[in-house]
C-alpha positions as CSV (number, residue, x, y, z in Angstrom):
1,X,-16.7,6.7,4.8
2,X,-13.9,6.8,2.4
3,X,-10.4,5.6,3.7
4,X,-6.9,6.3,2.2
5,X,-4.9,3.6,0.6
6,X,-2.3,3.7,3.8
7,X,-4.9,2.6,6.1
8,X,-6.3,0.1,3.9
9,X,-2.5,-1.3,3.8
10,X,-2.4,-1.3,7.8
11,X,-5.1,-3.8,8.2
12,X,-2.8,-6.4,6.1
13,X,0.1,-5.9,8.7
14,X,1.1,-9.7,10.3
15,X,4.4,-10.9,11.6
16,X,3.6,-13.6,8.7
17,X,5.8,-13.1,6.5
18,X,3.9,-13.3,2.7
19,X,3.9,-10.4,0.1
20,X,0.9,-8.3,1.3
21,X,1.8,-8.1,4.7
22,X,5.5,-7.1,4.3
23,X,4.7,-4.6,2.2
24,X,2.1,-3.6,4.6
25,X,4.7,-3.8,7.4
26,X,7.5,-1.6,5.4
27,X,5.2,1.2,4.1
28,X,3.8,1.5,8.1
29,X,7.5,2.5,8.4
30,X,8.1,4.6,5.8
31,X,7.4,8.0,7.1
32,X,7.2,9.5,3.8
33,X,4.3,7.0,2.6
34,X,1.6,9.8,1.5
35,X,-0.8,8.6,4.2
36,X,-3.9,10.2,3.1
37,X,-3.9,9.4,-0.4
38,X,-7.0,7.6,-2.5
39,X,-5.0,8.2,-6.2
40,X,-3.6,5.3,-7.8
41,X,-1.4,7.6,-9.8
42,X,0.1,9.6,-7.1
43,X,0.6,6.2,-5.1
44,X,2.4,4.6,-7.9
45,X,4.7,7.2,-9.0
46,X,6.1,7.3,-4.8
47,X,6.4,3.9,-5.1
48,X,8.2,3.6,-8.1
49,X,10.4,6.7,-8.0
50,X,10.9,5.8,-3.7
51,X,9.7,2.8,-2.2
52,X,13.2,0.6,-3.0
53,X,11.4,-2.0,0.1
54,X,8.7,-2.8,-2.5
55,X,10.3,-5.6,-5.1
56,X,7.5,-6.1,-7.5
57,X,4.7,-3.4,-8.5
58,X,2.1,-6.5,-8.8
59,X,1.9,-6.3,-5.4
60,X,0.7,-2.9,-5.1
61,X,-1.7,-3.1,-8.0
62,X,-3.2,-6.7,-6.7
63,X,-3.4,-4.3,-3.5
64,X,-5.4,-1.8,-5.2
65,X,-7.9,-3.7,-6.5
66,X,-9.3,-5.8,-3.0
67,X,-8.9,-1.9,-2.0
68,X,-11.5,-0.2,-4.5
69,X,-13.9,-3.5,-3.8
70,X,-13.7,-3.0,-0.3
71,X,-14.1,0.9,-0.8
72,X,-17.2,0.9,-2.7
């Protein structure tokens, strides 16, 4: 079974404070994430064009990739 990118994301949550699990923590509250998406695209564009909590895209695309691997 398939999962979104959001839920994904919410496995990396952690009080620790590194890259991947703050972002994790600010998108889980962000109640405008699109939750149930599986597009790179439509992702991106909401966290370009929204996400001001997300300082560096690399993030998200480093993100994206351990998420197709482990979607497969």
């Amino acid at each position: 079974m398939r999962r979104s990118f959001y839920h994904y994301l919410m496995t990396l949550r952690a009080p620790k404070k590194t890259a991947e699990s703050q972002f994790a923590n600010d998108a889980a509250r962000d109640i405008q994430f699109p939750k149930q998406s599986e597009d790179y695209h439509e992702l991106s564009t909401y966290l370009e064009m929204n996400a001001d909590y997300l300082t560096n895209m690399h993030i998200f695309d480093e993100l994206w990739e351990k998420y197709v691997e482990n979607n497969k």
